[in-house]
C-alpha positions in Angstrom: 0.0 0.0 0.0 1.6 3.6 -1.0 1.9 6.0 2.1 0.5 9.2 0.9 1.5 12.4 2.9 -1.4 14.7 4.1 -2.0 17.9 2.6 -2.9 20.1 5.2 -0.1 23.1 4.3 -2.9 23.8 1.5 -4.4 27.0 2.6 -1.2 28.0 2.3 -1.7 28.3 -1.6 -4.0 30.1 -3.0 -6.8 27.8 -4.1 -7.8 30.3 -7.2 -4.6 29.4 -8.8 -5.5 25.4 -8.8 -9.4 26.8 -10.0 -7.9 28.8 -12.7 -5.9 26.0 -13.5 -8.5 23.1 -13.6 -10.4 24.3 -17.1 -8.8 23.4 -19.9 -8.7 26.4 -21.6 -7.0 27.9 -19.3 -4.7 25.6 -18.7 -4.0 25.9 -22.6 -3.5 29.3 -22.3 -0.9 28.9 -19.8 0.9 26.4 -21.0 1.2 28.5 -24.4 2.2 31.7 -22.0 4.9 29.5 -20.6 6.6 28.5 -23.5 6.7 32.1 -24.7 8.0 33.5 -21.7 9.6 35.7 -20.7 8.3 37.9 -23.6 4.4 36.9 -23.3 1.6 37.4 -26.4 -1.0 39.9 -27.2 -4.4 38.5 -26.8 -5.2 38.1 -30.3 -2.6 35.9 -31.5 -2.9 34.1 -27.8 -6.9 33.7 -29.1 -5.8 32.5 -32.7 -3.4 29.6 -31.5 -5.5 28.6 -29.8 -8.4 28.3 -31.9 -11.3 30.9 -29.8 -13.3 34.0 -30.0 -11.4 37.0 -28.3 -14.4 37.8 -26.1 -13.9 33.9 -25.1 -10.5 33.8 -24.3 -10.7 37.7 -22.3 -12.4 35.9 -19.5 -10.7 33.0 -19.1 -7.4 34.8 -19.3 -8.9 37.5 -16.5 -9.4 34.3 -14.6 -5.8 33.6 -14.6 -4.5 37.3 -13.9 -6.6 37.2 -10.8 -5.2 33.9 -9.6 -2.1 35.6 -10.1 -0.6 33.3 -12.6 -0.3 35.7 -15.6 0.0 39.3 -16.0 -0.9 41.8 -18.6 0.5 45.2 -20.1 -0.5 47.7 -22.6 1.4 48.1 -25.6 -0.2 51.0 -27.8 -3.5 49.5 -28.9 -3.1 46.0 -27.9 -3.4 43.9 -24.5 0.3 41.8 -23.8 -0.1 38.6 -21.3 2.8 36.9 -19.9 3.8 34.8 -16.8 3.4 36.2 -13.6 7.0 34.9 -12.7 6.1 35.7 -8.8 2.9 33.3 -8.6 4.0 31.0 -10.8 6.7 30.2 -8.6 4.8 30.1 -5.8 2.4 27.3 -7.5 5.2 24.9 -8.4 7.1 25.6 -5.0 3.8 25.0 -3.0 3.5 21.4 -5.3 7.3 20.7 -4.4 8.4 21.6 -1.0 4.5 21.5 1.2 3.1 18.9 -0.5 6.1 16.8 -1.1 7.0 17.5 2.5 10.6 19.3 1.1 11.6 15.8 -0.4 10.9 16.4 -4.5 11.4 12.3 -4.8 8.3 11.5 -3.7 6.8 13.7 -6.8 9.2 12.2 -8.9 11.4 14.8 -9.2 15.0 14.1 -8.9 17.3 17.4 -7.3 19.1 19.3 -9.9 22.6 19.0 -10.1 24.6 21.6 -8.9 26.2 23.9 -11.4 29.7 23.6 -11.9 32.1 26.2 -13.8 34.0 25.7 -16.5 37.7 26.7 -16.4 38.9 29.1 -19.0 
């Protein structure tokens, strides 16, 4: 039988980030605002990758700034999203350090090896 560590350090996270997450719309969205990082996408060519209506996508992606996952800018006439470095962090550090207990094995993740320099 697996041993399976109790959760309790969740309300430590913010539970709108794991709501914002859970649609999979949203979860496309951030996934695509990951992969451009750090520069982020305007709105419409976020909406045209991914195959919606603008007026669609404006909520879903409102959903995610609130959770504090992405962020947005002005740039002239158009609407910029990118990651909100800050909570994304937060999200995958809550998944790795509380609810692993500080051990990232028991999610599968091995520890990064350290960085060494090179020698001119």
């Amino acid at each position: 039988m697996t041993h399976v560590p109790y959760f309790g350090k969740l309300r430590n996270m913010n539970p709108e980030a794991f709501a914002a997450l859970a649609h999979e719309l949203r979860l496309r969205a951030f996934r695509l605002l990951v992969s451009a990082a750090p520069n982020g996408m305007p709105a419409g060519q976020i909406a045209m990758r991914l195959d919606v209506p603008a007026s669609t996508l404006s909520t879903h992606l409102a959903q995610l700034e609130r959770a504090g996952l992405i962020k947005s800018s002005r740039e002239r006439q158009r609407i910029l999203y990118s990651i909100n470095a800050e909570g994304t962090q937060a999200l995958v550090g809550f998944l790795i350090n509380d609810c692993c207990g500080g051990q990232p094995e028991l999610c599968g993740i091995s520890a990064r090896p350290k960085r060494t320099r090179k020698r001119a």
